[in-house]
N, C-alpha and C positions, 0 to 999 in steps of 0.2 A: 699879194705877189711875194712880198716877204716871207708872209708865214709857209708858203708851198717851198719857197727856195731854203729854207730853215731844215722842212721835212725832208726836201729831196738831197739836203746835206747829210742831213742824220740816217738816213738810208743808204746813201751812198758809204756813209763812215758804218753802215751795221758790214753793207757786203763786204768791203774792205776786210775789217774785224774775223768777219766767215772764214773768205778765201782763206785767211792765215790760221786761224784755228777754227774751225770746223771739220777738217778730220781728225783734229786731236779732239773735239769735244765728241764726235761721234764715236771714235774709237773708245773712249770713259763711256759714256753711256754703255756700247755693249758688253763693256769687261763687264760690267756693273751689274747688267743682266742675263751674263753666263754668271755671274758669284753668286747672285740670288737664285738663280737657276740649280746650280750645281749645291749651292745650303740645303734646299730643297728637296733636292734628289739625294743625297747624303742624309738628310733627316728622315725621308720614307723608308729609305735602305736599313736605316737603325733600328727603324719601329719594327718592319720585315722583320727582319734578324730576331731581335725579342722577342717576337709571336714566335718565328719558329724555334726558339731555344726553348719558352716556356711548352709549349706543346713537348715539344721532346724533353725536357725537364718531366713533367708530369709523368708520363709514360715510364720514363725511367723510373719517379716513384711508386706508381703501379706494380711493375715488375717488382721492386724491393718488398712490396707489401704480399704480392705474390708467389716469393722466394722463390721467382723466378731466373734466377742469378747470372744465366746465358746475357739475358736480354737486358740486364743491369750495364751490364759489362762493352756487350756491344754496342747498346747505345746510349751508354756516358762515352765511348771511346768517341762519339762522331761528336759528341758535343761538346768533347773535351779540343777535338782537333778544331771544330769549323767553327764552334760561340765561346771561347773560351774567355773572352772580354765579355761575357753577358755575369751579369750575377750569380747566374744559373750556374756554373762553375764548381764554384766553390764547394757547395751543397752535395752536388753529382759526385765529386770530386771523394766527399768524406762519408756517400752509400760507397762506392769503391772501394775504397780503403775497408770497411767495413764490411764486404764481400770477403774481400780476400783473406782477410785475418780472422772469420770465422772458418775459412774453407783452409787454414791451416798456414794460407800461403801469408808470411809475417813482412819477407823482402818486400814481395809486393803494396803488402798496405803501409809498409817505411815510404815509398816511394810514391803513393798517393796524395798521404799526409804532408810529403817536403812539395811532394805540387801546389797543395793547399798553401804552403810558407811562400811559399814563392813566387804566388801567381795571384792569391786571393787578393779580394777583393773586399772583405768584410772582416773586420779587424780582430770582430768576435769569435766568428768561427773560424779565422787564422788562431787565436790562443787556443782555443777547444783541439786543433791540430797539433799544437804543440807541446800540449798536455799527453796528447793520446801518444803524439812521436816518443814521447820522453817515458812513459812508463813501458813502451816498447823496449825500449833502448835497455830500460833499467832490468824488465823481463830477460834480457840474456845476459846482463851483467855485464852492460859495455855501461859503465858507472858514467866516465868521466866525458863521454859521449853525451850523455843525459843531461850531466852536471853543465856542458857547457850549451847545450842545446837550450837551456831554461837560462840561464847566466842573465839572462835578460830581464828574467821574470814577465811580470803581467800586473795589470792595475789593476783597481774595483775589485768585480768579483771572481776572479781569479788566480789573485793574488794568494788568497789561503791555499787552495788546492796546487797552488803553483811550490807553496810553502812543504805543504804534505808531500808533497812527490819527492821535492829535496831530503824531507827529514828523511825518507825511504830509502834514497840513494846512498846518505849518509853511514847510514844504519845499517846496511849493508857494505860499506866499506870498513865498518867498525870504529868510522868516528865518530863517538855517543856522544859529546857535547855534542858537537854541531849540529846534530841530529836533534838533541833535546833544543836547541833554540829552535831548528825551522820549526817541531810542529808545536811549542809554543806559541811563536807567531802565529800559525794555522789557526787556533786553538783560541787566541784572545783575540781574533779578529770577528768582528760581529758580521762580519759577511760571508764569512764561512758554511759552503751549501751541503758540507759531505757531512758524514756522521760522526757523532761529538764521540759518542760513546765508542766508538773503533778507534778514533782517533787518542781519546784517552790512553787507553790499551796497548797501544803504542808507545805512548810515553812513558807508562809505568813501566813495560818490560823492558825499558833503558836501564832501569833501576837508578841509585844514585840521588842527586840535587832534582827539587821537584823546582 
C-alpha cells in the first residue's frame, strides 16, 4: 500500500511538473524541429543552387570554347546576378572580362576584373585579377592607378609577376632605380613563372647598376 501511494505521489508530482511546463517543453521541442527542419531545407536549397550554377558554369565554358561570346556574356550575366556566392563566380567572372578585352571593349573588362576583387571568392584567382587590372591600368598609362592597385602586392607565386608589373610601371614613369630593384626582386625569386630571358632584357635596357 506504501509502494502504490509512493507512485501515486510521484505521478501526481510528474502532472503537477507538466501542467507548469509542458507547454514550454513542447514549444522547445517544435522550435527544435522547425530548426532541424529549416538546416535542412536550406542545406537542399545550397546543393540546388550548385547544380544549377555548375551546369550553367559549364555551358558558359562551352560557349567560350566556342567563341561563342553572345552566349558567354548572357549567361555569366544570370549567373553573375542569381549564384554569384557559388564558386562559379569567380571563374565566369574573369571569361567576361576576357570577352570583352579581346572584343576591344577594355572599360568593361576593368569592370569584371574589380568584380573579381571584390566579390571573389578564391584568393588565387582574386591575384590573377589583379595582375590582369594592373597591367590594364598600366596599358593606358594611368601609372599610379596600377601602382596603388598592386601597393598590396601578393605572396607565393605571385609575388615575382606582381614584382615585374611594378618594375614596368616604374620604368615607364622613368624612375629606373625603382624599376631596377622590382624586377630584380622578380628575377632572384625562384618562384618566378614568366620569362627569365624578357625579363633580363628589361633590366639591361635600364642601363646603369646591374
Amino acid at each position: 500500500m506504501a509502494e502504490l501511494q509512493t507512485e501515486d505521489e510521484q505521478l501526481r508530482e510528474v502532472r503537477e511538473w507538466w501542467d507548469k511546463n509542458g507547454k514550454k517543453v513542447t514549444t522547445l521541442v517544435i522550435v527544435g524541429l522547425l530548426a532541424f527542419g529549416g538546416a535542412r531545407y536550406w542545406q537542399n536549397t545550397q546543393l540546388k543552387k550548385s547544380e544549377e550554377a555548375s551546369l550553367l558554369y559549364e555551358s558558359v565554358m562551352a560557349a567560350l570554347e566556342a567563341e561563342d561570346y553572345a552566349a558567354v556574356m548572357d549567361k555569366g550575366g544570370i549567373l553573375l546576378s542569381q549564384y554569384r556566392n557559388t564558386p562559379y563566380g569567380d571563374l565566369v567572372a574573369m571569361a567576361m572580362a576576357k570577352v570583352k578585352h579581346d572584343q576591344g571593349d577594355v572599360s568593361s573588362a576593368q569592370t569584371y576584373l574589380q568584380w573579381v576583387l571584390d566579390n571573389g571568392k578564391d584568393e588565387a584567382i582574386k591575384e590573377v585579377a589583379r595582375l590582369r587590372l594592373g597591367r590594364l591600368l598600366w596599358s593606358q598609362d594611368k601609372h599610379d592607378e596600377a601602382l596603388a592597385l598592386i601597393a598590396t602586392g601578393a605572396s607565393g607565386s605571385f609575388s615575382p609577376m606582381i614584382e615585374e608589373l611594378r618594375g614596368d610601371i616604374y620604368a615607364a614613369k622613368g624612375q629606373t632605380e625603382q624599376a631596377r630593384q622590382a624586377y630584380n626582386l622578380a628575377l632572384n625569386s625562384q618562384e618566378y613563372a614568366g620569362d627569365r630571358a624578357t625579363l633580363q632584357m628589361k633590366l639591361d635596357d635600364l642601363g646603369g647598376a646591374k
